[in-house]
NUSEFI-625672 format. One record per residue (C-alpha): residue number from 1; residue in one letter; x, y, z. Coordinates in Angstrom, 1 decimal. Layout:
{lovo->NUM&sevex->A&u->X&v->Y&w->Z};
...
# end
This chain:
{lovo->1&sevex->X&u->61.7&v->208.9&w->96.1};
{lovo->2&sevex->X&u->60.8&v->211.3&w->93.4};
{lovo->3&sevex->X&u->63.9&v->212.9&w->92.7};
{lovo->4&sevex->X&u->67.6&v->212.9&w->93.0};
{lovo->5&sevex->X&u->70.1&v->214.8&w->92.1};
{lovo->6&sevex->X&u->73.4&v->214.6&w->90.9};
{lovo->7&sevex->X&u->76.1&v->217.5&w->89.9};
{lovo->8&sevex->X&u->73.5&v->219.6&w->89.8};
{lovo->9&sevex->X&u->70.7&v->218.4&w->87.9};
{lovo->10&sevex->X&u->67.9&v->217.0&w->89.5};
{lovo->11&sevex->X&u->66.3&v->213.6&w->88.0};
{lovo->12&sevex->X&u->62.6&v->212.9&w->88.0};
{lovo->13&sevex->X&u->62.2&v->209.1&w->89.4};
{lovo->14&sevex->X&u->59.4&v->206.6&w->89.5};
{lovo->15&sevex->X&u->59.3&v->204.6&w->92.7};
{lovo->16&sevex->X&u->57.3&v->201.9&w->93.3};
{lovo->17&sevex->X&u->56.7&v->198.8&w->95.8};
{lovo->18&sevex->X&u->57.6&v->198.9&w->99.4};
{lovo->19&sevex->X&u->59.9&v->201.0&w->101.0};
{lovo->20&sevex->X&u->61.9&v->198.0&w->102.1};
{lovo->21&sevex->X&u->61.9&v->195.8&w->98.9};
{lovo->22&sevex->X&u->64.8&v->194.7&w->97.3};
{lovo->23&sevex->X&u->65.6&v->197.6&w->94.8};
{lovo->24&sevex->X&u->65.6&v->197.0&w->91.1};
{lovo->25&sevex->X&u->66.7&v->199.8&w->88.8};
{lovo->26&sevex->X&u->65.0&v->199.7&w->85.4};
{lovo->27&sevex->X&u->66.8&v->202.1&w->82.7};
{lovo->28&sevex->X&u->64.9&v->203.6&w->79.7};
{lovo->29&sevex->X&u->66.2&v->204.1&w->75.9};
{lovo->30&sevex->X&u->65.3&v->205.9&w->73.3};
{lovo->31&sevex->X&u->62.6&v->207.9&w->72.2};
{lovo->32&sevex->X&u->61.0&v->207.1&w->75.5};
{lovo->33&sevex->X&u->61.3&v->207.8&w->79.4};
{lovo->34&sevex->X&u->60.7&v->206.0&w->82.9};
{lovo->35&sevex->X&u->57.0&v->205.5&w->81.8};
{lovo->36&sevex->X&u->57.8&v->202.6&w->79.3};
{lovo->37&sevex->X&u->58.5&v->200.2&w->82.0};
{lovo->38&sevex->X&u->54.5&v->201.0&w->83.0};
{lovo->39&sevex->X&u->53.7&v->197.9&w->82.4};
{lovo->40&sevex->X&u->56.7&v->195.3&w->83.9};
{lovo->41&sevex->X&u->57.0&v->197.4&w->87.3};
{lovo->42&sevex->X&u->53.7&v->196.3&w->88.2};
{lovo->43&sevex->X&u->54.7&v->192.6&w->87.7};
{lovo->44&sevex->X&u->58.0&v->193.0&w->89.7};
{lovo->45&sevex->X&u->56.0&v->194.9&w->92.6};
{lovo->46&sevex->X&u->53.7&v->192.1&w->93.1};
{lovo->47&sevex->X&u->56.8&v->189.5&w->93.9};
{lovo->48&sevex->X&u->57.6&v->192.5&w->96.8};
{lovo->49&sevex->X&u->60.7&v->194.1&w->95.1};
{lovo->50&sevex->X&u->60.8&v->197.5&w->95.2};
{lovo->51&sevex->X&u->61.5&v->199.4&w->91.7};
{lovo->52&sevex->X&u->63.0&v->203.1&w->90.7};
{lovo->53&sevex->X&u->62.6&v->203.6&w->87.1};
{lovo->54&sevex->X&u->64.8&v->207.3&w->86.7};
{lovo->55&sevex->X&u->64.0&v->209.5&w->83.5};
{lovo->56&sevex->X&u->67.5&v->210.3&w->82.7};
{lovo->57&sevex->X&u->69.5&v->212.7&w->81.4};
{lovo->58&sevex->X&u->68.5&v->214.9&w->78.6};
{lovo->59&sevex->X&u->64.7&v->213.5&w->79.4};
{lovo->60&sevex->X&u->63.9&v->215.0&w->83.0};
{lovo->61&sevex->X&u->63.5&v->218.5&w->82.4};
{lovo->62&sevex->X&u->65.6&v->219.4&w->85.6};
{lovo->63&sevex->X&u->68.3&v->217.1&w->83.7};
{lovo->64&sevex->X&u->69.2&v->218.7&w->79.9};
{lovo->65&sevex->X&u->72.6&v->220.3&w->79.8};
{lovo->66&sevex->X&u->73.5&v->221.7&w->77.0};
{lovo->67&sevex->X&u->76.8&v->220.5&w->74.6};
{lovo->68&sevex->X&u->77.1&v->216.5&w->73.7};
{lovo->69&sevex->X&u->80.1&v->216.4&w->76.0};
{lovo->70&sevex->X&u->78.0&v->216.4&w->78.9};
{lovo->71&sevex->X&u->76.3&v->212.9&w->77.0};
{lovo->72&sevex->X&u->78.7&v->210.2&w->77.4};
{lovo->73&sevex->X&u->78.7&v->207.0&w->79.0};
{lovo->74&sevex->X&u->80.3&v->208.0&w->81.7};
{lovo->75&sevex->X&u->78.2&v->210.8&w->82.8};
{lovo->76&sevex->X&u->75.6&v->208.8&w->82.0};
{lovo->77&sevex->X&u->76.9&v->205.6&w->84.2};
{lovo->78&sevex->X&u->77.7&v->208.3&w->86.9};
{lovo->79&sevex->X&u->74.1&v->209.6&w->87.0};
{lovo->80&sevex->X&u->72.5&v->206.2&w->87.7};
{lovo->81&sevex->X&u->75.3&v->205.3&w->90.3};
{lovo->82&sevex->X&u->74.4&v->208.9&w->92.0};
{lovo->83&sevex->X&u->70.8&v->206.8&w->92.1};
{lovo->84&sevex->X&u->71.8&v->203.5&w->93.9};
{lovo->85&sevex->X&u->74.1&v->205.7&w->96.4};
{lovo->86&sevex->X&u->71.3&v->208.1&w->97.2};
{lovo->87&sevex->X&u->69.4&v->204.5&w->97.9};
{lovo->88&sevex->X&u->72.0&v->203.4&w->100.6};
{lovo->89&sevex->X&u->71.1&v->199.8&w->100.6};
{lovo->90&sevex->X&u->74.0&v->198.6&w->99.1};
{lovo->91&sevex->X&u->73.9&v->196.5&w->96.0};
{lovo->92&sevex->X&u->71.0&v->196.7&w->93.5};
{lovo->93&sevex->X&u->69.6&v->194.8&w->90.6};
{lovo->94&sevex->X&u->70.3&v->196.7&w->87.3};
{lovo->95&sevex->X&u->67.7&v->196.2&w->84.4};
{lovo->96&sevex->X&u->68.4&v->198.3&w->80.8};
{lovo->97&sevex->X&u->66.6&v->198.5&w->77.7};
{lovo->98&sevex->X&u->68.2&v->200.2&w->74.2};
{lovo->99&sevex->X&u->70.3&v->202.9&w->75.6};
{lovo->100&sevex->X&u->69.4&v->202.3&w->79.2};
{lovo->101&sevex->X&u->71.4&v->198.8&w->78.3};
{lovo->102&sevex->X&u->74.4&v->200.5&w->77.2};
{lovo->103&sevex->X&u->74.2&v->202.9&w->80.6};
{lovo->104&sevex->X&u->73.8&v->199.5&w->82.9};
{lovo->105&sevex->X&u->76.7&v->197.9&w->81.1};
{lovo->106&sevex->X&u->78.8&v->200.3&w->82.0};
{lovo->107&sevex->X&u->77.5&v->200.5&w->85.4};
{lovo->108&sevex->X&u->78.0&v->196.5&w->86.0};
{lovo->109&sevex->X&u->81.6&v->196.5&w->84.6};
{lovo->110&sevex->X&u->82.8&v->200.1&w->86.7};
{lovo->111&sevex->X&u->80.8&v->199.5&w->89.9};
{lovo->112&sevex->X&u->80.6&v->196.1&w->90.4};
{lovo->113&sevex->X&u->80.3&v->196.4&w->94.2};
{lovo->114&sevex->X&u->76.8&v->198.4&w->93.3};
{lovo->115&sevex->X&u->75.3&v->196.0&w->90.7};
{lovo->116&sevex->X&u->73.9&v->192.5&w->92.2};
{lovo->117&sevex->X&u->72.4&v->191.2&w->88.9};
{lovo->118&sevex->X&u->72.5&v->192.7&w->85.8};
{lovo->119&sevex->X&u->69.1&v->192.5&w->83.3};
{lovo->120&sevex->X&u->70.3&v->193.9&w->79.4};
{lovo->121&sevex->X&u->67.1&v->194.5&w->76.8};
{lovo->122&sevex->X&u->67.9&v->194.6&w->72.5};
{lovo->123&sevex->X&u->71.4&v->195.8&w->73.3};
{lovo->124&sevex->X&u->75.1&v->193.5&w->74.1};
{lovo->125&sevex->X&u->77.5&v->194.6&w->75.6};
{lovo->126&sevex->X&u->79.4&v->198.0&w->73.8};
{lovo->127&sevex->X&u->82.0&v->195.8&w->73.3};
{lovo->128&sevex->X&u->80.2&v->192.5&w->71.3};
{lovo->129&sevex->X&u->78.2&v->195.6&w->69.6};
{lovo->130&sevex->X&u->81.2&v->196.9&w->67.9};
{lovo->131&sevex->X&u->82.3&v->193.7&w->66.6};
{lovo->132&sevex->X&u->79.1&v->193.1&w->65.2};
{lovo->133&sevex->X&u->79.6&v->195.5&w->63.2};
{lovo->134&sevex->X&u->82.3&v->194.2&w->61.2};
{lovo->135&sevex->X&u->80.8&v->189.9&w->61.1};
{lovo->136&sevex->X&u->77.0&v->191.0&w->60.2};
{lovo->137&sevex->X&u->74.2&v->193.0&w->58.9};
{lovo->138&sevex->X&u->74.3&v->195.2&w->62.5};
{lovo->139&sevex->X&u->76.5&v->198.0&w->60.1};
{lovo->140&sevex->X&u->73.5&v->198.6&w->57.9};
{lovo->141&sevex->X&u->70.8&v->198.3&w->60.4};
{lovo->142&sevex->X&u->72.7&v->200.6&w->62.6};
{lovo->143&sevex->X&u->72.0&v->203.4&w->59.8};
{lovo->144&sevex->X&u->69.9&v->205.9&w->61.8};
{lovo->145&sevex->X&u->72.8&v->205.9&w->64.5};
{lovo->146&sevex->X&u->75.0&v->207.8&w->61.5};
{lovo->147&sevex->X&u->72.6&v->210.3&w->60.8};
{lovo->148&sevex->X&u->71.8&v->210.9&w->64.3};
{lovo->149&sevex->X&u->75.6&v->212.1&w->64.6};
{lovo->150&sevex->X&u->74.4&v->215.3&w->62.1};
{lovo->151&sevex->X&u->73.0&v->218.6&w->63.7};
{lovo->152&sevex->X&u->69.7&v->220.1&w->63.8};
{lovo->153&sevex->X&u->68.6&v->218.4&w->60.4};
{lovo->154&sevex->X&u->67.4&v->215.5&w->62.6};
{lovo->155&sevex->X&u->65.2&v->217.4&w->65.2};
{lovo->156&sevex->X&u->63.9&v->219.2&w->62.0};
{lovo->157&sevex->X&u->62.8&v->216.3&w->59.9};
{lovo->158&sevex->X&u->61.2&v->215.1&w->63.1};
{lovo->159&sevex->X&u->59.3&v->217.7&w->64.7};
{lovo->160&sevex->X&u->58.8&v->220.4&w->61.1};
{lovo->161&sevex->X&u->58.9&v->218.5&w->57.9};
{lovo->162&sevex->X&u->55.3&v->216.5&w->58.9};
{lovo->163&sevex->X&u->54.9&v->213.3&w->60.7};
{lovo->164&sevex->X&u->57.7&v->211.3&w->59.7};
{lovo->165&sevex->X&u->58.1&v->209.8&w->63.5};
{lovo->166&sevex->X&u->54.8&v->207.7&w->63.3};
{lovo->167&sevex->X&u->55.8&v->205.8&w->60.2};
{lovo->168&sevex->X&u->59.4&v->205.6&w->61.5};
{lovo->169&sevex->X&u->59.1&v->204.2&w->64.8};
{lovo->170&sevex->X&u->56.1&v->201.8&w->63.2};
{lovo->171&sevex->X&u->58.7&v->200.1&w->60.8};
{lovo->172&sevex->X&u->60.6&v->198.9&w->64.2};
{lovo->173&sevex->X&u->57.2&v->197.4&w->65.6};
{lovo->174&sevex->X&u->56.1&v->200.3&w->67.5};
{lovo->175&sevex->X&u->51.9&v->200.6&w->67.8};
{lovo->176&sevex->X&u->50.5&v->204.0&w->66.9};
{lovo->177&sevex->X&u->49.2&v->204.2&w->70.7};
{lovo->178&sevex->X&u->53.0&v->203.7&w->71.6};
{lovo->179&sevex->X&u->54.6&v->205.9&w->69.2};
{lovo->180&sevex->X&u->51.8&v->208.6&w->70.2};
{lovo->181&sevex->X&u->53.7&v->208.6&w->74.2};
{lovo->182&sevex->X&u->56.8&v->209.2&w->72.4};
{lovo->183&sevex->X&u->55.4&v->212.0&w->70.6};
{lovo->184&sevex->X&u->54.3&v->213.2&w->73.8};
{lovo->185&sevex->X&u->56.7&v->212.9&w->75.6};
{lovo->186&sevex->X&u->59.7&v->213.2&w->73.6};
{lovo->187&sevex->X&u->59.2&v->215.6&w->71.2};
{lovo->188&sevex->X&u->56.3&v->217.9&w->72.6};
{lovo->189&sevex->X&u->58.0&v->217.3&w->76.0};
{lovo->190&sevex->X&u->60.5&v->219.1&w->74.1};
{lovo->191&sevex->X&u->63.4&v->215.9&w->75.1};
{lovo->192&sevex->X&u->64.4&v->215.3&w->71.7};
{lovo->193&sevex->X&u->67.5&v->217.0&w->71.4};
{lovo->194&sevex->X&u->69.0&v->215.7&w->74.9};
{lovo->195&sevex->X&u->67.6&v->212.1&w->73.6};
{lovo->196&sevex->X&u->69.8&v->212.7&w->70.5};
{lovo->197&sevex->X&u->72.7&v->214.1&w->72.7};
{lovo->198&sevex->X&u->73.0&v->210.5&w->73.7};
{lovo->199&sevex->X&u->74.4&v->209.3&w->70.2};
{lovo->200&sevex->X&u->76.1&v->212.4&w->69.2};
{lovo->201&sevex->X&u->78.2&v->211.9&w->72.3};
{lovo->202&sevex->X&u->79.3&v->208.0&w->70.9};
{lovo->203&sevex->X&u->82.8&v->209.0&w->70.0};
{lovo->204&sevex->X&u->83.6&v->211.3&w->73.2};
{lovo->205&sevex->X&u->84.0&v->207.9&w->75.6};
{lovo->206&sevex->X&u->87.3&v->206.1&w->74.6};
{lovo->207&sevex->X&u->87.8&v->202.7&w->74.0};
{lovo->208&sevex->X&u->87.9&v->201.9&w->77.5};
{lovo->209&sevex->X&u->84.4&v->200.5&w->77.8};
{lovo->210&sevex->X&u->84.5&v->198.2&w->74.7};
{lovo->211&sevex->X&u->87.4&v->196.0&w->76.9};
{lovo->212&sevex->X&u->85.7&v->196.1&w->80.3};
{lovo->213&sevex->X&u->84.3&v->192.6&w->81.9};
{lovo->214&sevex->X&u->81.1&v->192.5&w->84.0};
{lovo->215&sevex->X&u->81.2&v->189.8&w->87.1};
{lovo->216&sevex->X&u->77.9&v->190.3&w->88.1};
{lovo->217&sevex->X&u->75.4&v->187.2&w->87.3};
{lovo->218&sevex->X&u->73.7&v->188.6&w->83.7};
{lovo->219&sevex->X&u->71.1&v->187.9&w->81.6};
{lovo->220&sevex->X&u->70.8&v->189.5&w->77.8};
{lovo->221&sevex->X&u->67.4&v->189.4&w->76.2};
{lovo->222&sevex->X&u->67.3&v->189.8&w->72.3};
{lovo->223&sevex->X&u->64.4&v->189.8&w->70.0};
{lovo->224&sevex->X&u->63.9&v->187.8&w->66.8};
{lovo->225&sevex->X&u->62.0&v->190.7&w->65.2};
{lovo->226&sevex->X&u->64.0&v->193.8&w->66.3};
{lovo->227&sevex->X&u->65.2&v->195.8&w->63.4};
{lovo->228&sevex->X&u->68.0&v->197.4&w->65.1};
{lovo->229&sevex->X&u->70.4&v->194.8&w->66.7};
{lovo->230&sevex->X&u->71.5&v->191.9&w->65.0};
{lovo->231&sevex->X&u->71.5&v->188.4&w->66.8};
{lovo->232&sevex->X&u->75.8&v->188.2&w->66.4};
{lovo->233&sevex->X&u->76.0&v->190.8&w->69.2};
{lovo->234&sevex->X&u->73.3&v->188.9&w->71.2};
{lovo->235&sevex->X&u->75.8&v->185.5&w->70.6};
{lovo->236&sevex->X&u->78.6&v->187.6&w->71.7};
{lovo->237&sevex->X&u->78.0&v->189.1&w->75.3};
{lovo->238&sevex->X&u->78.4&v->186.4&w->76.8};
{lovo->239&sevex->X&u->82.7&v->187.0&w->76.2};
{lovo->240&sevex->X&u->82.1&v->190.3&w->78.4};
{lovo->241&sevex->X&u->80.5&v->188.5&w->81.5};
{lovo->242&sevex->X&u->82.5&v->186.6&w->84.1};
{lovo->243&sevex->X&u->79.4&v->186.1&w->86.2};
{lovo->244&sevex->X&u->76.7&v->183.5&w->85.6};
{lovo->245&sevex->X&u->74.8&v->184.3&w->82.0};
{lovo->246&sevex->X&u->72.1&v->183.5&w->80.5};
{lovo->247&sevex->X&u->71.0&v->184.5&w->76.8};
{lovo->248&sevex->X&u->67.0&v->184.8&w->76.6};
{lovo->249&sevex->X&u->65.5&v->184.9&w->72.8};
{lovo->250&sevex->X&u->62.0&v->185.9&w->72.4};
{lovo->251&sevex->X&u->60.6&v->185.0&w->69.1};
{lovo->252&sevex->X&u->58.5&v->187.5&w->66.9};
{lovo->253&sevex->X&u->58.7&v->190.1&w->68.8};
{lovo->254&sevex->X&u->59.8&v->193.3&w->68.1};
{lovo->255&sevex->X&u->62.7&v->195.7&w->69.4};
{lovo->256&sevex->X&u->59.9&v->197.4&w->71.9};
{lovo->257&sevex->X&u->59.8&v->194.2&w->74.8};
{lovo->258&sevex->X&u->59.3&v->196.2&w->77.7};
{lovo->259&sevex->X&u->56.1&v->197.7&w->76.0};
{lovo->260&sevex->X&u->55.0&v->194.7&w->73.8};
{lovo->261&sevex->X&u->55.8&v->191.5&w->76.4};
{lovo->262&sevex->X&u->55.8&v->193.2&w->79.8};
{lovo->263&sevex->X&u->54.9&v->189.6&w->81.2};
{lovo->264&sevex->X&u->57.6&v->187.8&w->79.1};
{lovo->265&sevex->X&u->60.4&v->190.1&w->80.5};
{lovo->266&sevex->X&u->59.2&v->190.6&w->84.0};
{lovo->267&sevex->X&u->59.7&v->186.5&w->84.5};
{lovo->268&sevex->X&u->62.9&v->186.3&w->82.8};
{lovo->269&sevex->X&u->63.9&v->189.5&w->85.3};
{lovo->270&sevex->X&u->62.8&v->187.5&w->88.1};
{lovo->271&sevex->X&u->64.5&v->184.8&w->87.5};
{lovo->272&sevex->X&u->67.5&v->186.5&w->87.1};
{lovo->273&sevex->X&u->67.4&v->188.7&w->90.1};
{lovo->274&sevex->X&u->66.1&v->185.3&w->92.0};
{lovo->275&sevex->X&u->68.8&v->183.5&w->90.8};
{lovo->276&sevex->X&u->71.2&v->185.3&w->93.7};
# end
């Protein structure tokens, strides 16, 4: 599968592993597309499962509406269940990093009959993220997430005021080969503004998915090192599961684990999805 499509946009896919694997659906976040799980796919492959990592929405070029309405969660959520269906093997196992976390949460806890395990990178559930907000540092560290809510000055100071991404995305751990993709990718690729849709979009979903429960068996992997989640919301998923759960912590590493500990995360996905 290259592509699928869903209420008229069409979704750029990478599929990998046999035909007849067991499917597991890896989700991206931001700044960064399908090609930032380049280097855990591989390792999953090699145990036979069969992976589709989707560039989503406001990233595949086929796949940028226009207007942060069409950005919430559960467009979003619809878009990656659009995936799974087009699959027509019946439940799948659900991994998601950064946003692509937030996306599978909401996947796990609406379609439960779609999501057999459930993998979450750097980001709890919506629900143990908001009260973080209020019992630790997560308020300040979640500072970028404000401005990201203004129009066009962020695109500008990214893309026309000089290189102010490198530096950026290198105080959060990123290497200058990795933040070199995202400027490829992302801002050349000219995805920055549908990336950004993402969190102007916050406040247009309702309180609805901060309640929501997930039964599927889940494990949540935090960092030590990341600079944008706070451990309390790590500590605190696990009152949003009603599966089997499991909280992994890597030490010293950053917020970037797909990218930086591909082998580290590919076990603890394994033994997730092996678990069932």
């Amino acid at each position: 599968m290259d592509t699928f499509s869903h209420n008229g946009l069409t979704f750029d896919v990478i599929d990998s592993g046999p035909v007849d694997g067991e499917p597991i659906v890896l989700l991206h976040g931001f700044p960064q597309t399908a090609t930032s799980w380049s280097r855990v796919s591989p390792k999953l492959v090699d145990r036979g499962f069969r992976t589709l990592a989707p560039t989503q929405r406001g990233y595949s070029p086929r796949a940028r509406p226009r207007g942060r309405w069409n950005y919430r969660i559960s467009e979003l959520a619809a878009d990656v269940v659009a995936l799974i269906e087009r699959l027509g093997t019946g439940p799948v196992h659900v991994v998601g990093h950064d946003w692509g976390a937030v996306v599978a949460w909401s996947v796990a806890a609406d379609r439960p009959d779609l999501v057999r395990t459930l993998t979450t990178v750097s980001v709890p559930h919506p629900g143990a993220f908001i009260r973080s907000l209020f019992r630790s540092r997560q308020w300040l560290m979640s500072w970028y997430m404000y401005f990201f809510q203004l129009p066009w000055l962020p695109e500008f100071l990214i893309t026309r005021a000089g290189d102010r991404l490198t530096p950026a995305l290198a105080r959060t751990g990123m290497s200058a080969d990795e933040a070199a993709v995202v400027r490829r990718e992302i801002v050349d690729g000219e995805a920055l503004t549908g990336g950004l849709n993402w969190y102007r979009a916050l406040l247009l979903g309702g309180p609805r998915g901060l309640r929501r429960t997930v039964p599927a068996p889940t494990t949540h992997v935090w960092s030590t090192g990341d600079t944008a989640l706070a451990r309390c919301g790590a500590e605190l998923a696990h009152e949003y599961v009603t599966g089997d759960y499991r909280l992994a912590i890597l030490d010293d590493a950053s917020h970037w684990i797909p990218d930086q500990h591909p082998a580290e995360l590919a076990r603890i996905i394994l033994e997730r999805v092996e678990s069932v």
